[in-house]
C-alpha positions in Angstrom: 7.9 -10.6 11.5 10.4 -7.6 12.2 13.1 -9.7 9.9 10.6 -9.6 7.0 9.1 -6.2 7.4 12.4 -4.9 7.6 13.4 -6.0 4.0 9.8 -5.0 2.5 9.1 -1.8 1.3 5.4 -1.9 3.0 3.1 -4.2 4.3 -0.4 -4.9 3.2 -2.9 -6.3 5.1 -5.8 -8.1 3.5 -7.9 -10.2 6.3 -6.9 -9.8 9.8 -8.7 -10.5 13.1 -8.7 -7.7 16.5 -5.3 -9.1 17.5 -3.6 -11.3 14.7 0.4 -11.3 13.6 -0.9 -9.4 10.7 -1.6 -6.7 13.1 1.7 -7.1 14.5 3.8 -7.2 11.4 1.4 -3.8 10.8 2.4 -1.8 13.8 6.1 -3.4 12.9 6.0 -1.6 9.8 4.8 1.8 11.1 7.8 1.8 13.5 10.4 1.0 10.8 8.8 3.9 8.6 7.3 1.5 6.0 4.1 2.1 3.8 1.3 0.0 5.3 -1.9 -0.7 3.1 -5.3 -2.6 4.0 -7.8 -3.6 2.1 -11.5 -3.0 3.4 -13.9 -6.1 4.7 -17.6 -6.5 4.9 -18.1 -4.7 8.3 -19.9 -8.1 9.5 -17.0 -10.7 9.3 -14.7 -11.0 12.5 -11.6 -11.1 9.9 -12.2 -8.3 8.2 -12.5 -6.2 11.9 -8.2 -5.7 12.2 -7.8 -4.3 8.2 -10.8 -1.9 8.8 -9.4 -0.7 12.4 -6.2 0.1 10.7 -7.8 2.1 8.0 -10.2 3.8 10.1 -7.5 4.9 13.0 -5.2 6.5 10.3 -2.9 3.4 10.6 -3.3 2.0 7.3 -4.1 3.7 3.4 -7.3 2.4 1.9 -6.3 -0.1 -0.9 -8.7 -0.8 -3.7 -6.3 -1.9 -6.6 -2.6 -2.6 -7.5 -2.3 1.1 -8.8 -3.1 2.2 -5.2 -0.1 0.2 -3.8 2.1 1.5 -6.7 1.4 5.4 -6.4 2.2 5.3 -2.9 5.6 3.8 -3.7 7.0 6.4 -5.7 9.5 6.0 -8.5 9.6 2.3 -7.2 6.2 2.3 -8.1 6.4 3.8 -11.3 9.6 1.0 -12.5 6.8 -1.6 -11.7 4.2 -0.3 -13.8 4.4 -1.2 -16.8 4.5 1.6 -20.0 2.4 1.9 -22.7 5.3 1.7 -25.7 6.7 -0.3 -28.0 7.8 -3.3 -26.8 10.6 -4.1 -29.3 11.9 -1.0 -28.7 12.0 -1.2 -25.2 13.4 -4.8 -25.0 16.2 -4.0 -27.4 16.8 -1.0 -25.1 16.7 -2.8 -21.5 17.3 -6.4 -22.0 13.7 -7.5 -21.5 12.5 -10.8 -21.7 9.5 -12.4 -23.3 7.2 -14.3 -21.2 3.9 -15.7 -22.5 2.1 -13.7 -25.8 3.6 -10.7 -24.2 6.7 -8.9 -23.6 7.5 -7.6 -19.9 8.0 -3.8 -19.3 10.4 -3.5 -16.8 13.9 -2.6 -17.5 16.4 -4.4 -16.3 19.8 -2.5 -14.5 23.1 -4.2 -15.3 23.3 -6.4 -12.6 20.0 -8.0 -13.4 21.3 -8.3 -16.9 24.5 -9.4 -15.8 22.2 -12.3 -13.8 19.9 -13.3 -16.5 23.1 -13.9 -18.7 24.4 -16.7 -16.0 21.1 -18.5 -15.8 21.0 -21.4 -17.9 17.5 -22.3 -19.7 16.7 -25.1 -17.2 17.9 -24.7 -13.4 20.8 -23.0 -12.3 22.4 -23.4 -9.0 22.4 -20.5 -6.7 26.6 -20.9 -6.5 27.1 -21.2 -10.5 25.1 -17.3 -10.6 27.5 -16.1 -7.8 30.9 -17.9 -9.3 29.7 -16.9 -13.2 28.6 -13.4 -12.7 31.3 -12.2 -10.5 29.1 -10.8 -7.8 29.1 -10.8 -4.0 26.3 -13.2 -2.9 24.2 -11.1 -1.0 23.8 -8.7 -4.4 22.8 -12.1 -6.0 20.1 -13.1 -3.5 18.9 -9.5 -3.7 18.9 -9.3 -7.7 17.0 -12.4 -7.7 14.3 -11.6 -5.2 13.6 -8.6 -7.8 13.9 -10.4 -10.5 11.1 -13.1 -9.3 9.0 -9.6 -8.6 9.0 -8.9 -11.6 8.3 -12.6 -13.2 11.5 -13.3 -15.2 12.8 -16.0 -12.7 11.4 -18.6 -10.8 13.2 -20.7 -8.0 13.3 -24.3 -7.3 14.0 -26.0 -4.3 17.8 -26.9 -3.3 18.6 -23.0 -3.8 18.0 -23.8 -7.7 16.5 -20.9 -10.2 15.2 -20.7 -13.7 13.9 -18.6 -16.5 10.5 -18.0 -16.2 8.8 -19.9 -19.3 6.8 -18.8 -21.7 2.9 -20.5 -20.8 1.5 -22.6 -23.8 -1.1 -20.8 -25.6 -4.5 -22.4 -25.4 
């Protein structure tokens, strides 16, 4: 628990009992000066008793949608959400990719650019991105957790990642 909340920008609880390693990971979270969010339960179910406590005892912000979570984060937040522009523009501009009937909104800072360029259309071992893009690994790994957030890469098992198809239309 301290391992993950330590890499995570906040913590949010959505069921948790009285004492549960949610409420742990919670409490983690406040010590390590990270946001911590709950979503409200019916007032009658023993899961929902932990996420309430937290929101009533000023330990948690009351979280009813995404846009919740992403104003509290700040300009993180606001990279995340996506604009309401053109999309050509803006993929000519960032490097964005298309996924789907849609096109992503999230720009992309060289190093993610320079990682999308290594990854091959079906999976790419975790070493070929390191040795091909001239990065230290742990700037890899870190790249690619952010780029999974956002949806542009997927990973396999065997340390193996892809492009993020586009899904059939129906």
């Amino acid at each position: 628990n301290r391992i993950i909340v330590g890499m995570s920008l906040g913590v949010l609880v959505t069921e948790c009992g009285k004492r549960s390693g949610a409420q742990i990971s919670a409490r983690l979270a406040s010590e390590y000066n990270r946001e911590v969010f709950a979503l409200p339960g019916l007032v009658s179910n023993p899961l929902a008793h932990g996420s309430n406590a937290l929101i009533r005892d000023g330990q948690a912000k009351l979280v009813m949608s995404l846009e919740d979570v992403l104003d509290e984060l700040g300009d993180v937040g606001k990279l995340m959400r996506p604009e309401p522009a053109d999309h050509a523009t803006r993929e000519e501009a960032h490097g964005l990719e298309s996924v789907g009937s849609e096109k992503l909104s999230l720009p992309l800072d060289p190093v993610e650019q320079a990682i999308m360029a290594t990854i091959q259309s079906e999976e790419t071992p975790l070493e070929y991105i390191c040795d091909h893009s001239a990065l230290a690994p742990a700037t890899v790994a870190a790249t690619l957790t952010k780029l999974q957030m956002k949806g542009l890469v997927v990973q396999r098992p065997g340390n193996l990642f892809a492009r993020r198809r586009a899904e059939p239309r129906p």
